[in-house]
mmCIF file of the N, C-alpha and C atoms, coordinates in Angstrom:
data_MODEL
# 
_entry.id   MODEL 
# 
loop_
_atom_site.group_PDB 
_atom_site.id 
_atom_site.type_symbol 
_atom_site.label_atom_id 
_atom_site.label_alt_id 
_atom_site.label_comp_id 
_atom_site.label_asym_id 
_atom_site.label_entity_id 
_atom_site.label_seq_id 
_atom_site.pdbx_PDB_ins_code 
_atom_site.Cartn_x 
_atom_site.Cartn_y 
_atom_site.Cartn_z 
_atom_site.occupancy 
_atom_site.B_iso_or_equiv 
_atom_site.pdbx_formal_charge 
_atom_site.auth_seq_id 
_atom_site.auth_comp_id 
_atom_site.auth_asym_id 
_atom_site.auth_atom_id 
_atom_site.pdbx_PDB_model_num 
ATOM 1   N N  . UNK A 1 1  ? 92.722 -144.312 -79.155  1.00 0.00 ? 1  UNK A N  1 
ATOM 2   C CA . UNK A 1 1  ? 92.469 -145.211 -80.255  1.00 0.00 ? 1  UNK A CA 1 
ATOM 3   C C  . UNK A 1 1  ? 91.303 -144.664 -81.086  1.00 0.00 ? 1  UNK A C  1 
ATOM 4   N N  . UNK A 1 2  ? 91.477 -145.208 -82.552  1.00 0.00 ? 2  UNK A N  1 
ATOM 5   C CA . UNK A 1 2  ? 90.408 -144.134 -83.584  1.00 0.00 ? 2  UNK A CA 1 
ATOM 6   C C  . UNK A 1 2  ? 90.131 -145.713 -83.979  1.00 0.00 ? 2  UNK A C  1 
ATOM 7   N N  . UNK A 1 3  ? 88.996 -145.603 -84.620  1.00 0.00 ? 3  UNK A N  1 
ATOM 8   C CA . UNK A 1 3  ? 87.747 -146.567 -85.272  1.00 0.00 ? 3  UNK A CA 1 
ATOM 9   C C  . UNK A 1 3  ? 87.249 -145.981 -86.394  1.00 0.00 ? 3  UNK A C  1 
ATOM 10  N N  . UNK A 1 4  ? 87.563 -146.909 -86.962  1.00 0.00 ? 4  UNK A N  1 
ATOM 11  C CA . UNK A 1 4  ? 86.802 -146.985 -88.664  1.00 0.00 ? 4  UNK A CA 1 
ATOM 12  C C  . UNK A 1 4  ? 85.938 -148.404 -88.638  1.00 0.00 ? 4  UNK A C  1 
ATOM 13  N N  . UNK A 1 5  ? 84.125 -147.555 -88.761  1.00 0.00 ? 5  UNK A N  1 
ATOM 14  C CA . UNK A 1 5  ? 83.237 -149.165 -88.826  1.00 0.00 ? 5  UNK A CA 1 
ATOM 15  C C  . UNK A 1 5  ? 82.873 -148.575 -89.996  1.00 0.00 ? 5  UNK A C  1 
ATOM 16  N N  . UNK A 1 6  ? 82.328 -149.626 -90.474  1.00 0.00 ? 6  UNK A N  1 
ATOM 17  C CA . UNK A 1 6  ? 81.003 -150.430 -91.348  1.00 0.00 ? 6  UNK A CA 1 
ATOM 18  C C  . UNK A 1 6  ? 79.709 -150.519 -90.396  1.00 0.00 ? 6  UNK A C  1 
ATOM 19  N N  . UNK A 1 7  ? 78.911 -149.737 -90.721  1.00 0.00 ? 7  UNK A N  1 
ATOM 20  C CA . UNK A 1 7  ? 77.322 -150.045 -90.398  1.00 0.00 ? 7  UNK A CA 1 
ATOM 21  C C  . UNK A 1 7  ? 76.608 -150.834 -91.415  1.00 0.00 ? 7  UNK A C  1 
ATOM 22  N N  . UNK A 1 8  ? 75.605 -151.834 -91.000  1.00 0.00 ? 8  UNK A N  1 
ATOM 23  C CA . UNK A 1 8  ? 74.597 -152.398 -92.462  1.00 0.00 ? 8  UNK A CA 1 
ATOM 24  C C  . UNK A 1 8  ? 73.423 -152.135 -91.776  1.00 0.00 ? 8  UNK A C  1 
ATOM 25  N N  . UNK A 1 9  ? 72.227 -151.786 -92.921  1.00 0.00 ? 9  UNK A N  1 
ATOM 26  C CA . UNK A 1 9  ? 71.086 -151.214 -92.412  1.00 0.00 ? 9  UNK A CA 1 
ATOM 27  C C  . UNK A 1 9  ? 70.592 -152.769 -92.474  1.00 0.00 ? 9  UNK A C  1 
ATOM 28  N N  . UNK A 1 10 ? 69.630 -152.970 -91.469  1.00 0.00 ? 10 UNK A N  1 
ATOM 29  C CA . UNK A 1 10 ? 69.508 -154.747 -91.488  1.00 0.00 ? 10 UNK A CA 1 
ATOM 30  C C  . UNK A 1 10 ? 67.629 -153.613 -92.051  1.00 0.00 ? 10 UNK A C  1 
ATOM 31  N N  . UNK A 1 11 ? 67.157 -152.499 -92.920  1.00 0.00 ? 11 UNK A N  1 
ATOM 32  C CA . UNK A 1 11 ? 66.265 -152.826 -93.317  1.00 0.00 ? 11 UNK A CA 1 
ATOM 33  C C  . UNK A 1 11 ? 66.642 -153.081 -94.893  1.00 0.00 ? 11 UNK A C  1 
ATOM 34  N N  . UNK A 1 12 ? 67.306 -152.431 -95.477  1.00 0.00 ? 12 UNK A N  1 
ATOM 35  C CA . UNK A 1 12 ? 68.104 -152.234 -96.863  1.00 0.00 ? 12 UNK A CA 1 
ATOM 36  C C  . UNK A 1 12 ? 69.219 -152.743 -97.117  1.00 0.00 ? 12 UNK A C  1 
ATOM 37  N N  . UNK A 1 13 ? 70.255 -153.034 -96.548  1.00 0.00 ? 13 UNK A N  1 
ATOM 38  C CA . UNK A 1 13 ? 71.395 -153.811 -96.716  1.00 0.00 ? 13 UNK A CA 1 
ATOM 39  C C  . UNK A 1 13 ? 72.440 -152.519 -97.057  1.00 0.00 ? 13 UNK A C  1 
ATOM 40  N N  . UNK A 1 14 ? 71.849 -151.358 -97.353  1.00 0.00 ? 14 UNK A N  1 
ATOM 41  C CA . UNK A 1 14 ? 72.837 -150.136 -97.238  1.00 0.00 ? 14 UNK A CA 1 
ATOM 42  C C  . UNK A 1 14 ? 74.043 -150.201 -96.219  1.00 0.00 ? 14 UNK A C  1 
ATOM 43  N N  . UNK A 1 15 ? 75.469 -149.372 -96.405  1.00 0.00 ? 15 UNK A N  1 
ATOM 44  C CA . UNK A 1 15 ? 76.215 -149.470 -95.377  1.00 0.00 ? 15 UNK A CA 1 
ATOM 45  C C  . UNK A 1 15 ? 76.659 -148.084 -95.368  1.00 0.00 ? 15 UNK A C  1 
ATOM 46  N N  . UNK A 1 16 ? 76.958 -147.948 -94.390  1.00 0.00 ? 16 UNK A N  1 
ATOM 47  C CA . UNK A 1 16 ? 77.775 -146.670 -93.782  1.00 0.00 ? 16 UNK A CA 1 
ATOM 48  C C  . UNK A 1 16 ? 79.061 -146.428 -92.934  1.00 0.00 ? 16 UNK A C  1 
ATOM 49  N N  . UNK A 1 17 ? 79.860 -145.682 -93.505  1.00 0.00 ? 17 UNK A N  1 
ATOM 50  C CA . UNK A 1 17 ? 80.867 -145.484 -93.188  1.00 0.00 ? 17 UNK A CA 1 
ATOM 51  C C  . UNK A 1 17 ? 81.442 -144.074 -92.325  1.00 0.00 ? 17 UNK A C  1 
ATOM 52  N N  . UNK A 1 18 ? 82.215 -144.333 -91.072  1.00 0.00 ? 18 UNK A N  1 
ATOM 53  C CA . UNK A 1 18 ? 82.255 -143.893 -89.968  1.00 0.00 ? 18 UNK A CA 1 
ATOM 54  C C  . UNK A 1 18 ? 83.788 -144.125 -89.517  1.00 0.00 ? 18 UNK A C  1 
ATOM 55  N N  . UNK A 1 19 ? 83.630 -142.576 -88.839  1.00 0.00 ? 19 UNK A N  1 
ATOM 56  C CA . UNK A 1 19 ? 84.966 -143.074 -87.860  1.00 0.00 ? 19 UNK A CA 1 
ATOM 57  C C  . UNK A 1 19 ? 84.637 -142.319 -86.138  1.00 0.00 ? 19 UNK A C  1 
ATOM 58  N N  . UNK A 1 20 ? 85.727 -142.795 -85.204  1.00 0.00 ? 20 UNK A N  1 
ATOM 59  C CA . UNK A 1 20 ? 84.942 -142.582 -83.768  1.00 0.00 ? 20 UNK A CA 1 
ATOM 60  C C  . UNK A 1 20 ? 86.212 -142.736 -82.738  1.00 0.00 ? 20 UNK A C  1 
ATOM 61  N N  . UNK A 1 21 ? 85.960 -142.507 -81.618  1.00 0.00 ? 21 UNK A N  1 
ATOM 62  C CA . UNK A 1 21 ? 86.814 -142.603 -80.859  1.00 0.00 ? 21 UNK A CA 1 
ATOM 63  C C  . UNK A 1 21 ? 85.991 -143.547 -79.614  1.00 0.00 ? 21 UNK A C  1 
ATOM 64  N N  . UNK A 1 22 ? 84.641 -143.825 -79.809  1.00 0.00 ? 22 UNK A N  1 
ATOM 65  C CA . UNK A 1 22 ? 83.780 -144.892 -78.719  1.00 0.00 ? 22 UNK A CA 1 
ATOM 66  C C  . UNK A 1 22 ? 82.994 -145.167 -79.584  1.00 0.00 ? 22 UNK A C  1 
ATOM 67  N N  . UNK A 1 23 ? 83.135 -146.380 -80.185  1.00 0.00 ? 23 UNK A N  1 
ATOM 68  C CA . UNK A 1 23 ? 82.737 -147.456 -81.105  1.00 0.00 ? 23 UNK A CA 1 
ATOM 69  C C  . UNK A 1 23 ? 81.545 -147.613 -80.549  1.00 0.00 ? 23 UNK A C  1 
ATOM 70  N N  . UNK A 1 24 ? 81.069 -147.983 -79.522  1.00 0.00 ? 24 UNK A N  1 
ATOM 71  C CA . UNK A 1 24 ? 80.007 -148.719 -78.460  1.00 0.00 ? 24 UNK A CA 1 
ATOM 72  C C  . UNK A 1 24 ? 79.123 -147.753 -78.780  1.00 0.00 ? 24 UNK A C  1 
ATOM 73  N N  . UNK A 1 25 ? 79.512 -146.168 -77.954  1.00 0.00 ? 25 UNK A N  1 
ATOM 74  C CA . UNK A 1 25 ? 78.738 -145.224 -78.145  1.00 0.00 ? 25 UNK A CA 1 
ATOM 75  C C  . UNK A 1 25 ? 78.377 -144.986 -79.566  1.00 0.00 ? 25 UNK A C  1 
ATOM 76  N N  . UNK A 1 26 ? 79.097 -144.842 -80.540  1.00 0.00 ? 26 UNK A N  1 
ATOM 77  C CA . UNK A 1 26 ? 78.749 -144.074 -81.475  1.00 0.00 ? 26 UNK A CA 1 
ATOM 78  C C  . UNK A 1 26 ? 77.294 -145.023 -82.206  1.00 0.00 ? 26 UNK A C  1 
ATOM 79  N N  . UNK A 1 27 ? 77.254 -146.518 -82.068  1.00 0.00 ? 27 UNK A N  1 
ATOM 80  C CA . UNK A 1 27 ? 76.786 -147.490 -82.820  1.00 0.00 ? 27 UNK A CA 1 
ATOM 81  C C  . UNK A 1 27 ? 75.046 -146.855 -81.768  1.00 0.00 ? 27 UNK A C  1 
ATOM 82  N N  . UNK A 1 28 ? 75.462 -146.933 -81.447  1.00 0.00 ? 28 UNK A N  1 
ATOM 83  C CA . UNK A 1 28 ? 73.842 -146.872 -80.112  1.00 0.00 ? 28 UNK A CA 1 
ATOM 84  C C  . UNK A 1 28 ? 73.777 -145.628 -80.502  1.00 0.00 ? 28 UNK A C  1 
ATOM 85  N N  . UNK A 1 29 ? 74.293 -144.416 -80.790  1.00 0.00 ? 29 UNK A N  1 
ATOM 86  C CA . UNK A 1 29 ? 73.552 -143.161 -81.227  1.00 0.00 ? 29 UNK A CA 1 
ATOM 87  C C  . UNK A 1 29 ? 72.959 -143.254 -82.529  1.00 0.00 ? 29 UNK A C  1 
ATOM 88  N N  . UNK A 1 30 ? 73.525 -144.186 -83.557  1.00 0.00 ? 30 UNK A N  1 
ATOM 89  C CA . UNK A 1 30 ? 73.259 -144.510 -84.859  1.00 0.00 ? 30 UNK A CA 1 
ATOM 90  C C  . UNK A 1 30 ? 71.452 -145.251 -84.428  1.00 0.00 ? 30 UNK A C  1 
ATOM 91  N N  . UNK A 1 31 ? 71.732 -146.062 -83.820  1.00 0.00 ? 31 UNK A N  1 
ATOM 92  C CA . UNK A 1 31 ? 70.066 -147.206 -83.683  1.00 0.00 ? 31 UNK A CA 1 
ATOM 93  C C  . UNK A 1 31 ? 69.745 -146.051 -83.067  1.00 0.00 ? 31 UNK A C  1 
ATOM 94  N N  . UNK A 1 32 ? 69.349 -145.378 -82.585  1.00 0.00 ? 32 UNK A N  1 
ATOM 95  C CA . UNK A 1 32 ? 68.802 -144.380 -81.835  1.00 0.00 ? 32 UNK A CA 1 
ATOM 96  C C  . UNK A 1 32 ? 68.138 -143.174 -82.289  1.00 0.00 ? 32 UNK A C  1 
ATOM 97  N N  . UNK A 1 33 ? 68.267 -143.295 -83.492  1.00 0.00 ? 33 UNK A N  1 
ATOM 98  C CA . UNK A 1 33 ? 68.174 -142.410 -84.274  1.00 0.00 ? 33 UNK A CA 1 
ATOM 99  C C  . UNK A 1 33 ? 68.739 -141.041 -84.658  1.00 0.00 ? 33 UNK A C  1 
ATOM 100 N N  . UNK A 1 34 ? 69.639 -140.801 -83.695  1.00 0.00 ? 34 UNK A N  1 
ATOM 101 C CA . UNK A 1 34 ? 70.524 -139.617 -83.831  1.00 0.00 ? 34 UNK A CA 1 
ATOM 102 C C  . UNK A 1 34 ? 71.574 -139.201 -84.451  1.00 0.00 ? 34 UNK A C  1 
ATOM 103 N N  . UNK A 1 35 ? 71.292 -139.578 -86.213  1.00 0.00 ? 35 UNK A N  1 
ATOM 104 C CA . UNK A 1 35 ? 71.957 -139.064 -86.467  1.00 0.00 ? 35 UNK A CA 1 
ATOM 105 C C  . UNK A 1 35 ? 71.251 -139.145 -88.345  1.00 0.00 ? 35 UNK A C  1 
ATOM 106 N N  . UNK A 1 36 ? 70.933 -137.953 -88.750  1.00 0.00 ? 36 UNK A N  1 
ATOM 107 C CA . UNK A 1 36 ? 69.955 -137.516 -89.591  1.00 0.00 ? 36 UNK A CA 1 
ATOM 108 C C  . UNK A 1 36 ? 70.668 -138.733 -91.027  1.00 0.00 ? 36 UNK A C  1 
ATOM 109 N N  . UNK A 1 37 ? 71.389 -138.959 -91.146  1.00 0.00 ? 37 UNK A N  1 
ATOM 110 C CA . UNK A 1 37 ? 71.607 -139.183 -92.537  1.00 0.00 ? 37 UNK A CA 1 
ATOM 111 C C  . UNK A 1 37 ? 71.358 -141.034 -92.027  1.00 0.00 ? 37 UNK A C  1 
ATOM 112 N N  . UNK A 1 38 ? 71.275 -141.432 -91.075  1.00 0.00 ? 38 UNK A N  1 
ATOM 113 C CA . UNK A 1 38 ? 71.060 -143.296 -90.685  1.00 0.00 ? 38 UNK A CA 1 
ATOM 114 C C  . UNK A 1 38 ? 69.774 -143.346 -90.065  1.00 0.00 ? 38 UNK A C  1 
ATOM 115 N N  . UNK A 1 39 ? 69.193 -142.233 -90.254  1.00 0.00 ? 39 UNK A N  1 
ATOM 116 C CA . UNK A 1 39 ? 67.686 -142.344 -88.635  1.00 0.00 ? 39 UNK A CA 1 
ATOM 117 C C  . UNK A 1 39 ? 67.213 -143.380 -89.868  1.00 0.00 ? 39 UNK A C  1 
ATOM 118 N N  . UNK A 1 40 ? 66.458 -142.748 -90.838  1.00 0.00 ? 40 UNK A N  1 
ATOM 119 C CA . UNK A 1 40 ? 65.688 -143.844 -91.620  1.00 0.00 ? 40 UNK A CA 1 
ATOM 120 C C  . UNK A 1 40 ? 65.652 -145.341 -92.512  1.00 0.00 ? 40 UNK A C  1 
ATOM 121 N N  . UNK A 1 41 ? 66.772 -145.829 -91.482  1.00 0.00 ? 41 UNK A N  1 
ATOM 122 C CA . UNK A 1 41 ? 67.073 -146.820 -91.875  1.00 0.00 ? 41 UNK A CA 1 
ATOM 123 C C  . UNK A 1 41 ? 67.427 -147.986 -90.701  1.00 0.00 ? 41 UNK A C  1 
ATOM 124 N N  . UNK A 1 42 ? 67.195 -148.036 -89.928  1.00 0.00 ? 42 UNK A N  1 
ATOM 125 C CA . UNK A 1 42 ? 67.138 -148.730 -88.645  1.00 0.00 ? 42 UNK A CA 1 
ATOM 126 C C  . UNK A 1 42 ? 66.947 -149.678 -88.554  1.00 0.00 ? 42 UNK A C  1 
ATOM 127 N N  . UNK A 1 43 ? 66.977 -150.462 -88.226  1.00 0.00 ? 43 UNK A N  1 
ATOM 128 C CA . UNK A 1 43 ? 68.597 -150.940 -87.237  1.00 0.00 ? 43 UNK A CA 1 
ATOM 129 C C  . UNK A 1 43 ? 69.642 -151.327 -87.783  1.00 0.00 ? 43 UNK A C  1 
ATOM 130 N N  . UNK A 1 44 ? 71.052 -150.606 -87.109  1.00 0.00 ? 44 UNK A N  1 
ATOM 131 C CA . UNK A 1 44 ? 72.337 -151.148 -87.670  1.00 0.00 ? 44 UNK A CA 1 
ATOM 132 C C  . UNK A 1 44 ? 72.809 -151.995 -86.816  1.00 0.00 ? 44 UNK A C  1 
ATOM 133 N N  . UNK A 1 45 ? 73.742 -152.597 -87.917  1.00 0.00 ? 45 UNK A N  1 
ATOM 134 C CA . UNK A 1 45 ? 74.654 -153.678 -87.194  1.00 0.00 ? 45 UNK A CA 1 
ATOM 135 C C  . UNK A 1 45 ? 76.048 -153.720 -87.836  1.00 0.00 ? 45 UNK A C  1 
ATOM 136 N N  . UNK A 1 46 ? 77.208 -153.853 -86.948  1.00 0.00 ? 46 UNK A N  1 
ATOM 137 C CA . UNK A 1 46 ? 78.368 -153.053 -87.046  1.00 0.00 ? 46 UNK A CA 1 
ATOM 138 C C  . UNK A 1 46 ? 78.660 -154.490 -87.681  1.00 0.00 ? 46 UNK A C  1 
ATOM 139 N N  . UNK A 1 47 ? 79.530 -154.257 -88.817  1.00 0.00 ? 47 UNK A N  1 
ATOM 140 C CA . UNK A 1 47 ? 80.207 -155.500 -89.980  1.00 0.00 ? 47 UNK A CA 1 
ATOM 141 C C  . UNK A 1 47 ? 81.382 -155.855 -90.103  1.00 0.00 ? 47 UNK A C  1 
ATOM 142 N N  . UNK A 1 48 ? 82.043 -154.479 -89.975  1.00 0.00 ? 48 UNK A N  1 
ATOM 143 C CA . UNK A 1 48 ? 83.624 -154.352 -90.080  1.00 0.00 ? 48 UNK A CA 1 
ATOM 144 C C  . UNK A 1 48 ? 83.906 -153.158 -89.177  1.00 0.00 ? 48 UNK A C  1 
ATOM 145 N N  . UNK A 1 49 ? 85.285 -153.581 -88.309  1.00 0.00 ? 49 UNK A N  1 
ATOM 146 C CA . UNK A 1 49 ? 85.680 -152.185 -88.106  1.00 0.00 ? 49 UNK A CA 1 
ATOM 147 C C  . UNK A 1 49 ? 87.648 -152.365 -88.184  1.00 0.00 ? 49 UNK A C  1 
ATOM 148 N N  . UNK A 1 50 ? 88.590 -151.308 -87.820  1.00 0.00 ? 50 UNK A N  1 
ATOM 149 C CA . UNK A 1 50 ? 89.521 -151.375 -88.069  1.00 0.00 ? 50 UNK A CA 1 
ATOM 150 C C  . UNK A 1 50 ? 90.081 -150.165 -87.004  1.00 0.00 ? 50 UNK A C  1 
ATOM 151 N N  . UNK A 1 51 ? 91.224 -150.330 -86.102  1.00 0.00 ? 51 UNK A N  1 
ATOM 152 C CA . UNK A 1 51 ? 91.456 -149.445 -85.257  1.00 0.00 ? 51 UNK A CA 1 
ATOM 153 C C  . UNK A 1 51 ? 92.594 -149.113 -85.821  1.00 0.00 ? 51 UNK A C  1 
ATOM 154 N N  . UNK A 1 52 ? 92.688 -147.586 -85.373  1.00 0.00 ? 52 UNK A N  1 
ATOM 155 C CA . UNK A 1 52 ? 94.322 -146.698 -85.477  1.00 0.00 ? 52 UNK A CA 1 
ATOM 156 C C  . UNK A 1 52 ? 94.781 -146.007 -84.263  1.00 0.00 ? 52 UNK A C  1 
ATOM 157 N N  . UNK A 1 53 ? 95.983 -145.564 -84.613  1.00 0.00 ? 53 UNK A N  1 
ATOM 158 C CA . UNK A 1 53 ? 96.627 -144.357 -83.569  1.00 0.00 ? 53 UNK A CA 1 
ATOM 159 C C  . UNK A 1 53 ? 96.361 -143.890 -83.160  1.00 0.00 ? 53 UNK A C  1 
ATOM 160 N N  . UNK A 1 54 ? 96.264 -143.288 -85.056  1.00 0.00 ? 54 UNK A N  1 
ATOM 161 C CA . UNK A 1 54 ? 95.818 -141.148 -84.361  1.00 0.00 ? 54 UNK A CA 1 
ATOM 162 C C  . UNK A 1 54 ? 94.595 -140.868 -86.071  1.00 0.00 ? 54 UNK A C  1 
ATOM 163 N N  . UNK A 1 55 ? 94.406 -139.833 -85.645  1.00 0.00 ? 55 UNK A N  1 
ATOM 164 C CA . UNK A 1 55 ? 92.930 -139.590 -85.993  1.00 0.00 ? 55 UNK A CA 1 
ATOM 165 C C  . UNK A 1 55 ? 93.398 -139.491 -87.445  1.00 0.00 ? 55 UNK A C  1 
ATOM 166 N N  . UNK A 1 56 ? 94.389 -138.736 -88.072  1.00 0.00 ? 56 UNK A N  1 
ATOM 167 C CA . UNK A 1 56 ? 95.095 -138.581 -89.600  1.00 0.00 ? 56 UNK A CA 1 
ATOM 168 C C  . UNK A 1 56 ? 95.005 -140.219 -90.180  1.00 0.00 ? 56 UNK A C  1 
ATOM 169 N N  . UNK A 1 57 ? 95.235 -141.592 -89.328  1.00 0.00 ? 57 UNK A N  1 
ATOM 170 C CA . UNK A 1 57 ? 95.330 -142.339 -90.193  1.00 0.00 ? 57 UNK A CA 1 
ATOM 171 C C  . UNK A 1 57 ? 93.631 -142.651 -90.488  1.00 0.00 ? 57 UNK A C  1 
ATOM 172 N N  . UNK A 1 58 ? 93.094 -142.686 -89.325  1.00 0.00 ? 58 UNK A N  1 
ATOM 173 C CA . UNK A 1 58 ? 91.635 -143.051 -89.436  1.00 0.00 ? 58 UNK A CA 1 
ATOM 174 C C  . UNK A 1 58 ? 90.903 -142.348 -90.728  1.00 0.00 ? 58 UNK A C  1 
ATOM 175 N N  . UNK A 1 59 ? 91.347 -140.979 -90.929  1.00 0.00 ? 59 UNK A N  1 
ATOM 176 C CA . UNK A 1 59 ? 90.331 -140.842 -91.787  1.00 0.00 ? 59 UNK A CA 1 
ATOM 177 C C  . UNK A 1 59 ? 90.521 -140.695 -92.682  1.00 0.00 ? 59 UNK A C  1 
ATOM 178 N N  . UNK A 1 60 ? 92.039 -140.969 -93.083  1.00 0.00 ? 60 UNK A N  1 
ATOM 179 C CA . UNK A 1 60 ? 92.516 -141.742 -94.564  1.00 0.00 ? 60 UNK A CA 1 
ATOM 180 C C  . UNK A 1 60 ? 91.922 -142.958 -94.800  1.00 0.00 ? 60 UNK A C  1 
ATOM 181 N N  . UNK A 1 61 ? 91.456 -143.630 -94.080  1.00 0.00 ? 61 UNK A N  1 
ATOM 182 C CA . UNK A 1 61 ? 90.938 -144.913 -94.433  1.00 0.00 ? 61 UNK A CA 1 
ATOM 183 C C  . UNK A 1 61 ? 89.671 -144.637 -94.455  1.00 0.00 ? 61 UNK A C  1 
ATOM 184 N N  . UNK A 1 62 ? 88.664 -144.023 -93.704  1.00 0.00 ? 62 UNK A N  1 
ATOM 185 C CA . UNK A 1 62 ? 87.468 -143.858 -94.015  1.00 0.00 ? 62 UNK A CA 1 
ATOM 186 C C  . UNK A 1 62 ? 87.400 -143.005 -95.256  1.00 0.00 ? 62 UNK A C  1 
ATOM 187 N N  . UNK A 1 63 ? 88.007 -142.063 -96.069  1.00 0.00 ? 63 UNK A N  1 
ATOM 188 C CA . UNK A 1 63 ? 87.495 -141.621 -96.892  1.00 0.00 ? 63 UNK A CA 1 
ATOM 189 C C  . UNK A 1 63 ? 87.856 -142.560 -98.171  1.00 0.00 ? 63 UNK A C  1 
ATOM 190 N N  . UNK A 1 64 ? 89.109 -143.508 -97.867  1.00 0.00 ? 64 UNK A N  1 
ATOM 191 C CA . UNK A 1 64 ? 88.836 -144.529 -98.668  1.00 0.00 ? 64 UNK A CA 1 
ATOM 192 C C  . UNK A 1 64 ? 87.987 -145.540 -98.753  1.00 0.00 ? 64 UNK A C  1 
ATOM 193 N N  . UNK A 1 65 ? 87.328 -145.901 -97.753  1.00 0.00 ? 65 UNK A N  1 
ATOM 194 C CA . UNK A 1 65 ? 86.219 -146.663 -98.140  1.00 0.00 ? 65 UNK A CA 1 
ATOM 195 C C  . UNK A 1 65 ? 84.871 -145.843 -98.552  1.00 0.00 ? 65 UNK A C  1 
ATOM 196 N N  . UNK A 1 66 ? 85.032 -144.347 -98.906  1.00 0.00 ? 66 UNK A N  1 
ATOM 197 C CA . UNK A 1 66 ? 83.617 -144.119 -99.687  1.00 0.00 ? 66 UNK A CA 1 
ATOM 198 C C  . UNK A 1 66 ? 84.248 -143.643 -100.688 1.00 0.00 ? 66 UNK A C  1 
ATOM 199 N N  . UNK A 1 67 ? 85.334 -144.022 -101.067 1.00 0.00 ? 67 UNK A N  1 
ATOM 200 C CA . UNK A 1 67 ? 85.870 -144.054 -102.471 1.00 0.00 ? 67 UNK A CA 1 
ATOM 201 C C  . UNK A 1 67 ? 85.303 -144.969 -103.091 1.00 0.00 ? 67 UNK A C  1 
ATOM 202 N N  . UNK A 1 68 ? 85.136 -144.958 -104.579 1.00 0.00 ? 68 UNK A N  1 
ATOM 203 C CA . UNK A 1 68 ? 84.789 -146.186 -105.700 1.00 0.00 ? 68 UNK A CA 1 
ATOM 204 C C  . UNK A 1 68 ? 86.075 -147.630 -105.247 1.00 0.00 ? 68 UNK A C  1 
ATOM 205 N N  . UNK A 1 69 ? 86.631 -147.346 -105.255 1.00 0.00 ? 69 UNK A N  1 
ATOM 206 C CA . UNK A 1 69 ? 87.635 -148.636 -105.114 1.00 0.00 ? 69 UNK A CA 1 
ATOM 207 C C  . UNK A 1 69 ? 87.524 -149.254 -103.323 1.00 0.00 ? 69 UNK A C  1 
ATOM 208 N N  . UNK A 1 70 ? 87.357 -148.272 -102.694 1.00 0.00 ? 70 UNK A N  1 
ATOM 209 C CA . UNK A 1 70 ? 86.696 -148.687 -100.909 1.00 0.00 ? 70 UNK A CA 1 
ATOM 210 C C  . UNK A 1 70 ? 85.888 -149.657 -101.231 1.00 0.00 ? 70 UNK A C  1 
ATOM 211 N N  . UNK A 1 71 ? 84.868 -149.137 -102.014 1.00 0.00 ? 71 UNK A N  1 
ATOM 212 C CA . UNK A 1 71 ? 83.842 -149.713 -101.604 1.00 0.00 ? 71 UNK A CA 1 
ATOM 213 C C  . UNK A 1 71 ? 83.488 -150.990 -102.378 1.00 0.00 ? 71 UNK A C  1 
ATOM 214 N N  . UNK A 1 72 ? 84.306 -150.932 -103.375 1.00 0.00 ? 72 UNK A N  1 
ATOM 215 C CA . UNK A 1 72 ? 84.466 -152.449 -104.101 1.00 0.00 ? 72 UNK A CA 1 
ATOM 216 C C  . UNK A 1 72 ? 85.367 -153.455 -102.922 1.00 0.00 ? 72 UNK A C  1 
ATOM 217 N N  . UNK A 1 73 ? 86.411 -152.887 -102.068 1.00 0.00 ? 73 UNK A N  1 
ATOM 218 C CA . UNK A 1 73 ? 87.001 -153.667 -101.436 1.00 0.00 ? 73 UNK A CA 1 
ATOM 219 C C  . UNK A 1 73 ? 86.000 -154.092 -100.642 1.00 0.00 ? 73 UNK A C  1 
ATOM 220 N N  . UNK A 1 74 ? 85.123 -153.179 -100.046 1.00 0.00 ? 74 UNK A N  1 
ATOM 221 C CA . UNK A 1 74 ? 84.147 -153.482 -98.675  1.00 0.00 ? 74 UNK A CA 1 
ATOM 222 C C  . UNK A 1 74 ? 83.313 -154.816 -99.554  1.00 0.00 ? 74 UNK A C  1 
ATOM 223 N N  . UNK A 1 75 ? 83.330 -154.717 -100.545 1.00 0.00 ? 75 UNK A N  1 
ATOM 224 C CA . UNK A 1 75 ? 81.770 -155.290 -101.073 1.00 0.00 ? 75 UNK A CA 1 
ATOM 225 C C  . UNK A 1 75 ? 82.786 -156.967 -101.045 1.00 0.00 ? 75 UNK A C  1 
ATOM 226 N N  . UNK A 1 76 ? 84.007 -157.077 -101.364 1.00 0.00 ? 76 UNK A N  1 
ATOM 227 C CA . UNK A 1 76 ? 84.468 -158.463 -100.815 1.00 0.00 ? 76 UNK A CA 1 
ATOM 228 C C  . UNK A 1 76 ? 84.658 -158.742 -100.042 1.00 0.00 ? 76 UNK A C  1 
ATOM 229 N N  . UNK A 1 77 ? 85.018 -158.068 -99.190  1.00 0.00 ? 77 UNK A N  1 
ATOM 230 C CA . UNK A 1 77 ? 85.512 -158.930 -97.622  1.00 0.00 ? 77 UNK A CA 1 
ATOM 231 C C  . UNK A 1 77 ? 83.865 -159.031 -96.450  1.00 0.00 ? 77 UNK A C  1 
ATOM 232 N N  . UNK A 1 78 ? 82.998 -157.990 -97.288  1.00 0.00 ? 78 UNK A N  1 
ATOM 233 C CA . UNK A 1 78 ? 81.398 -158.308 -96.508  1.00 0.00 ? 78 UNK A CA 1 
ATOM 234 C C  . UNK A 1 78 ? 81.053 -159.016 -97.093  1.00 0.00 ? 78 UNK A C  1 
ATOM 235 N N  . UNK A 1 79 ? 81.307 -159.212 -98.443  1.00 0.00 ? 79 UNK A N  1 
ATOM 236 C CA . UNK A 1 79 ? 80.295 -160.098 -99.315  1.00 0.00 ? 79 UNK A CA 1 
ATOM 237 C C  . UNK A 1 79 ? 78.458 -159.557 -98.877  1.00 0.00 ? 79 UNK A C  1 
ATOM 238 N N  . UNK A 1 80 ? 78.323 -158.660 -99.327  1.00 0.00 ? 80 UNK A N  1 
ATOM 239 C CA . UNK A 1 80 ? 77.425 -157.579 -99.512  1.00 0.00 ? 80 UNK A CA 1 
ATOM 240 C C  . UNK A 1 80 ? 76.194 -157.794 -100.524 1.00 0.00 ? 80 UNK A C  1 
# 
């Protein structure tokens, strides 16, 4: 199973977009600081996520949500 989350920086309200195969893990390496482009923004908290198959659909959908139109969708269903 593949994972597509939503991170929100609970210091900025920034979000980030991700895909994974251990949701659990990946979120705890994020607060943890390990991972250069989320360290300075700490602590996340997972908002949305969405599971797939296989890894081809997952990251059709993640690169649509850092598309312009993704991220207008994200910004309604988080209400952001």
């Amino acid at each position: 199973m593949f994972y597509v989350y939503i991170l929100k920086s609970e210091v900025d309200g920034r979000l980030y977009k991700g895909m994974t195969t251990d949701l659990q893990k990946r979120i705890e390496q994020h607060n943890l600081g390990n991972n250069k482009s989320t360290k300075g923004f700490l602590p996340w908290v997972l908002v949305y996520k969405e599971e797939f198959e296989t890894r081809v659909e997952a990251r059709e959908r993640e690169k649509y949500f850092k598309s312009g139109v993704g991220r207008e969708y994200l910004q309604n269903i988080i209400n952001v």
